[in-house]
ZADO-1210 file (C-alpha; in nm, 4 decimals, padded with zeros to 6 digits):
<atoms>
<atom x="00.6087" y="00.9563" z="-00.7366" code="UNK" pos="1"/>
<atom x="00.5367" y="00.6699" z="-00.9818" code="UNK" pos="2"/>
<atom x="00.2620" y="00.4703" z="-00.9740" code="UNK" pos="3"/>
<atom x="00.1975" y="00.1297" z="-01.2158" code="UNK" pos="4"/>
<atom x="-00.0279" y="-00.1666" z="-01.1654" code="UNK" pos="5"/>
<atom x="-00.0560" y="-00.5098" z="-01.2795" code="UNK" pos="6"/>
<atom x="-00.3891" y="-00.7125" z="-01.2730" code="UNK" pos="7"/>
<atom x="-00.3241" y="-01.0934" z="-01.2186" code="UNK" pos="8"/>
<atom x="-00.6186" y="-01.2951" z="-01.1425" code="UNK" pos="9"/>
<atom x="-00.7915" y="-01.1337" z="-00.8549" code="UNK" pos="10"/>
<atom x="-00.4749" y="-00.9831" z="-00.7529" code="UNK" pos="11"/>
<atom x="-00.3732" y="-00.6046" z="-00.8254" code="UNK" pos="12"/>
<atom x="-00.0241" y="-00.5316" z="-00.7746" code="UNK" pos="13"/>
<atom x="00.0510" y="-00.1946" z="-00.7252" code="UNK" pos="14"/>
<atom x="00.4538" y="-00.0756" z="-00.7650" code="UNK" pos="15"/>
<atom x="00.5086" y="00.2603" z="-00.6146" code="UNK" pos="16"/>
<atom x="00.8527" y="00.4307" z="-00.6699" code="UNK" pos="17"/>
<atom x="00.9832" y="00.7302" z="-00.5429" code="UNK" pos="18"/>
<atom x="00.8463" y="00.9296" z="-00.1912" code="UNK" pos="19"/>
<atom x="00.4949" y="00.9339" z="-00.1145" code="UNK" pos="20"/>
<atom x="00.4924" y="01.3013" z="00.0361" code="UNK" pos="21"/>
<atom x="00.1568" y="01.4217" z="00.0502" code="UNK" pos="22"/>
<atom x="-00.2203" y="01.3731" z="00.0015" code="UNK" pos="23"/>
<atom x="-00.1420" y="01.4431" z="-00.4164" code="UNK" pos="24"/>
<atom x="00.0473" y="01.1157" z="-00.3630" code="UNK" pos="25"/>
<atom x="-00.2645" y="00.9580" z="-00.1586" code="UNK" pos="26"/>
<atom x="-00.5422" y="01.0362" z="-00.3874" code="UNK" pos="27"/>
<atom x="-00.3240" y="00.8875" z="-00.6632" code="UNK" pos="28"/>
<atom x="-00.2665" y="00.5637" z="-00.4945" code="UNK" pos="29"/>
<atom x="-00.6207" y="00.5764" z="-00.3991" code="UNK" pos="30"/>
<atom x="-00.7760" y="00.6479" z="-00.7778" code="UNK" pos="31"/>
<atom x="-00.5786" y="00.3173" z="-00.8881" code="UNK" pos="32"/>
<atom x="-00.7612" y="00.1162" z="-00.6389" code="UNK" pos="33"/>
<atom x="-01.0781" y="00.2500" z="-00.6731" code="UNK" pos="34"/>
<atom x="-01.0571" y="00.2591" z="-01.0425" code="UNK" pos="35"/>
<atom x="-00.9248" y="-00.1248" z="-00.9917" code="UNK" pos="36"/>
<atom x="-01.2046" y="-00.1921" z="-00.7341" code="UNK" pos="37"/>
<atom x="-01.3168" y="-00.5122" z="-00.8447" code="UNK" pos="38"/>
<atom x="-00.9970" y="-00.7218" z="-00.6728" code="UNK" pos="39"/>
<atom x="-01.0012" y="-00.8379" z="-00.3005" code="UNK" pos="40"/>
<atom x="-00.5931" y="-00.8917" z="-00.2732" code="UNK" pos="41"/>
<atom x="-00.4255" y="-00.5795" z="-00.3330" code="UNK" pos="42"/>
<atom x="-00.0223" y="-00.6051" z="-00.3222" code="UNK" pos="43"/>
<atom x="00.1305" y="-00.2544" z="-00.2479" code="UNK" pos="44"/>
<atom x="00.5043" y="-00.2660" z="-00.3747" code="UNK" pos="45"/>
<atom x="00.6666" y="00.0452" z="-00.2206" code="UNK" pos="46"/>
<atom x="01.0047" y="00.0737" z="-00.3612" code="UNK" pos="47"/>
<atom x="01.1957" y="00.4300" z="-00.2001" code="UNK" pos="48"/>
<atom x="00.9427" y="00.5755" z="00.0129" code="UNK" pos="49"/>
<atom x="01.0865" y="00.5274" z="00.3929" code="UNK" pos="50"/>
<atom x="00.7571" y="00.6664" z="00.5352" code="UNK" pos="51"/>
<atom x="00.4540" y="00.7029" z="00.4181" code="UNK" pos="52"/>
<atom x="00.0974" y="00.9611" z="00.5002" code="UNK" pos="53"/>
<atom x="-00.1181" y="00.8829" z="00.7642" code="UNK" pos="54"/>
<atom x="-00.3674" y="00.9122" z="00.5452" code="UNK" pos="55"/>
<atom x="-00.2342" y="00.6135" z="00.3428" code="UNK" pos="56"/>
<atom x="-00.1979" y="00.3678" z="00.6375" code="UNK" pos="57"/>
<atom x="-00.6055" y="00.4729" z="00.7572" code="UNK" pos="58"/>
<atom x="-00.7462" y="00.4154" z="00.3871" code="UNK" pos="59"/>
<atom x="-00.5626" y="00.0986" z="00.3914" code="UNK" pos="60"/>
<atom x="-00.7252" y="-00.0369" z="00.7465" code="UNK" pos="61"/>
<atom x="-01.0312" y="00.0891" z="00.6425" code="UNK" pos="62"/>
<atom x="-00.9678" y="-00.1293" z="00.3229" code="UNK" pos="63"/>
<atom x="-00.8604" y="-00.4439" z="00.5253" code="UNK" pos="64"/>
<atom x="-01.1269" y="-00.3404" z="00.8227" code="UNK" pos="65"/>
<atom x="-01.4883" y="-00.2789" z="00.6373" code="UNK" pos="66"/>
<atom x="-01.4250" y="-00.3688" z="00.2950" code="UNK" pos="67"/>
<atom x="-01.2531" y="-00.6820" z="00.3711" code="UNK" pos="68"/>
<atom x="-00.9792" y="-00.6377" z="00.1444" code="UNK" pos="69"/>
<atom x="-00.6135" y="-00.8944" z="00.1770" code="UNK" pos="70"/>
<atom x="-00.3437" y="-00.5994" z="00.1749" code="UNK" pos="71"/>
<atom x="-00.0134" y="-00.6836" z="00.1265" code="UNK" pos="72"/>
<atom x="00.2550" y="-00.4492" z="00.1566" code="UNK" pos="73"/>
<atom x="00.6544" y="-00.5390" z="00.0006" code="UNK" pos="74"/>
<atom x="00.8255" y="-00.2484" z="00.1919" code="UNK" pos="75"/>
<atom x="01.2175" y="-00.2242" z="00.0145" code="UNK" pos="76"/>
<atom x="01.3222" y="00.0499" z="00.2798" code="UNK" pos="77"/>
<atom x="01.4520" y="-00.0473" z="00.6088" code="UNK" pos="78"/>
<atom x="01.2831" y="00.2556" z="00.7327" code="UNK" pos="79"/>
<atom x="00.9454" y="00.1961" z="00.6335" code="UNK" pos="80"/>
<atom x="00.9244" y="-00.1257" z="00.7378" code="UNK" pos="81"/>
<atom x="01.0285" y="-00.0815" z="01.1156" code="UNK" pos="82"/>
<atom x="00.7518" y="00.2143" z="01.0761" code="UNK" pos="83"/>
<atom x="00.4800" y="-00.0463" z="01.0270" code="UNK" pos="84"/>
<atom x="00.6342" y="-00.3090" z="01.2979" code="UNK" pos="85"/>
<atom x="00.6315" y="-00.0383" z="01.5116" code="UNK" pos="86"/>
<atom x="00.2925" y="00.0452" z="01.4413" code="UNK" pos="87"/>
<atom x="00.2501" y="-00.3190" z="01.5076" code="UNK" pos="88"/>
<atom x="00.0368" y="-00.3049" z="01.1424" code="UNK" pos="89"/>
<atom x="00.3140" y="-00.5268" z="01.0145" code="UNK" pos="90"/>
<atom x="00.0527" y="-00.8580" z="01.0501" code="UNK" pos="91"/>
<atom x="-00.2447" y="-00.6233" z="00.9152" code="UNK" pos="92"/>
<atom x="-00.0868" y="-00.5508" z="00.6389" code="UNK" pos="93"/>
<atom x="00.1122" y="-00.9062" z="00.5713" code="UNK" pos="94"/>
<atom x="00.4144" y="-00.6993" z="00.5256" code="UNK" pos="95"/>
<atom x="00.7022" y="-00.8211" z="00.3719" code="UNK" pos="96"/>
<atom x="01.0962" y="-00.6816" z="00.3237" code="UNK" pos="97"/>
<atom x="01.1790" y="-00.5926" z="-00.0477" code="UNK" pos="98"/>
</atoms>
């Protein structure tokens, strides 16, 4: 997995590429934002993964939940983003086809 980031404003845009498989993949994803922690709109640009950890999706709630954060997610698999409609986390997560 690749991970980059762009700061614009008070928006961090995160582009993800390749499969997020495992909790390695997590922590990454979650170092960049925590590292980045100062921005309350966080765009989450996932590229090939068709699925991603349930460990992902509940530090992103608890992002949007308690810390109050404005999550976007640009999901370019088909896959992925019928996952999060069917999770009905598709309004959550403002998510949008790539």
């Amino acid at each position: 997995m690749q991970i980059t980031h762009t700061k614009i404003g008070n928006l961090l845009t995160i582009d993800i590429t390749e499969h997020i498989t495992g909790i390695q993949e997590v922590s990454a994803i979650r170092t960049v934002i925590q590292e980045n922690n100062g921005f309350d709109t966080i765009k989450l640009n996932i590229v090939d993964a068709f699925v991603i950890p349930s460990a992902l999706i509940g530090y992103l709630m608890k992002l949007t939940n308690i810390d109050k954060k404005n999550i976007s997610i640009i999901a370019h698999q088909k896959e992925l983003n019928q996952l999060l409609i069917d999770l009905e986390l598709d309004q959550l997560f403002r998510l949008n086809r790539g």
